[in-house]
C-alpha positions in Angstrom: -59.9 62.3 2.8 -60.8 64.0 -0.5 -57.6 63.0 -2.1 -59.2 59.4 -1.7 -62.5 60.1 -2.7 -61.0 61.8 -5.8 -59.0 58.7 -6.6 -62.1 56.5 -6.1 -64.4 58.6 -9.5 -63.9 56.2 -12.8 -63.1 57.8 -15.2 -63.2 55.6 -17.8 -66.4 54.1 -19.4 -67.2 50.3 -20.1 -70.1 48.6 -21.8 -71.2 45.0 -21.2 -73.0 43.0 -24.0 -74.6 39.4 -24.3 -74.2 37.3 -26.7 -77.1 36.2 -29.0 -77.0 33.7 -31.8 -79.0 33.7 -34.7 -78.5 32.5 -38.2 -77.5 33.9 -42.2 -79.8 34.8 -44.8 -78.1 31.2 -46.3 -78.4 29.4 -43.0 -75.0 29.1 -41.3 -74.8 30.2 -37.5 -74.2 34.4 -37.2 -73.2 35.7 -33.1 -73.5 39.1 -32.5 -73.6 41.1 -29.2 -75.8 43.7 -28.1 -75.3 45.9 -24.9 -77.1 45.3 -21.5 -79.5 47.9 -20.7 -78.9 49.7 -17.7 -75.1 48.1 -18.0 -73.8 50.4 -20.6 -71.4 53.1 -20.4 -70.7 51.9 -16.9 -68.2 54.1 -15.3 -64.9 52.1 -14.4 -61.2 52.0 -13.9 -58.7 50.0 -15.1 -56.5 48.7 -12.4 -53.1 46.6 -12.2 -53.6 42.9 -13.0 -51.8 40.5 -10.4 -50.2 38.2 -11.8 -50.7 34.2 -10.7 -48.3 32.9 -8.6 -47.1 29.4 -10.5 -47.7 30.2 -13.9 -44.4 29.7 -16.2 -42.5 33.3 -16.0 -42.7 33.2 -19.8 -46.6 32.3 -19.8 -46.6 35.1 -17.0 -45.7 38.2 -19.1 -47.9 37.1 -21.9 -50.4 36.3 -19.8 -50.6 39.8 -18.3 -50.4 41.3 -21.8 -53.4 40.3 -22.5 -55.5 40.3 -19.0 -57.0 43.2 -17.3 -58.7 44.0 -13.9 -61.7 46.7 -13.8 -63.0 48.2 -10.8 -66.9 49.8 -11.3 -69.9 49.7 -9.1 -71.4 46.0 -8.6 -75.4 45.8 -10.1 -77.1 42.5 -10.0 -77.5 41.9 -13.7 -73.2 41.8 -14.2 -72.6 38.3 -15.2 -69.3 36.4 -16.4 -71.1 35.3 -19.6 -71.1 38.5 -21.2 -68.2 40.5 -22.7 -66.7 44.0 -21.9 -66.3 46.5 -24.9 -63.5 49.1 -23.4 -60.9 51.1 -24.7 -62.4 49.8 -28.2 -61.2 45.9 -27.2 -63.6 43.3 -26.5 -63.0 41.3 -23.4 -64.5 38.2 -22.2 -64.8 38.1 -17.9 -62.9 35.3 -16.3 -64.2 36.8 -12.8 -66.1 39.1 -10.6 -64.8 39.3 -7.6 -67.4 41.9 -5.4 -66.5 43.6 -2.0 -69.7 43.9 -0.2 -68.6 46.5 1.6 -68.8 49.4 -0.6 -70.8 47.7 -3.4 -68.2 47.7 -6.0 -66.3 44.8 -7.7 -63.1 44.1 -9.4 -63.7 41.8 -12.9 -60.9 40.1 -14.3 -60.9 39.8 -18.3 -58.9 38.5 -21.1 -58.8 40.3 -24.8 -60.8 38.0 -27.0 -61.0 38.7 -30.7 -64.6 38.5 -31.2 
């Protein structure tokens, strides 16, 4: 049973930041994100994405390009309106899927640019 446990220690890191919207010097709107205290270098580990059942083929691939699936420990503050920074990408969260019964979820995210 250690082989498992072994397999189940992230070993990746991810930070989740909120968004908060402010304005210029001259007035026009300025966003910028700023991590979550207590959600920041969250240990985590990438894992395969599924791919939708009745997408296009073609939409598929690309789809799956740009869509990723992190497993990490679940804490109450993790919501879908903030943004992952991993691997030096910023993703925004489509889903948190938790499983109750070891407290950990997997959260579905899509690269954004921003």
């Amino acid at each position: 049973n250690s082989e498992e446990q072994k397999r189940m220690v992230p070993r990746e890191r991810i930070t989740f930041e909120k968004e908060t919207k402010g304005k210029n010097p001259n007035g026009s709107p300025r966003k910028s994100y700023d991590p979550i205290p207590g959600l920041s270098n969250v240990p985590a580990e990438r894992r395969k994405a599924q791919p939708n059942i009745g997408d296009g083929l073609n939409a598929k691939e690309e789809f799956i390009d740009m869509k990723i699936v992190l497993w990490c420990r679940f804490h109450q503050k993790m919501m879908e309106a903030f943004r992952i920074a991993y691997n030096n990408q910023f993703y925004r969260i489509i889903d948190i899927n938790r499983k109750y019964q070891d407290n950990s979820c997997l959260i579905t995210c899509i690269k954004s640019d921003t």
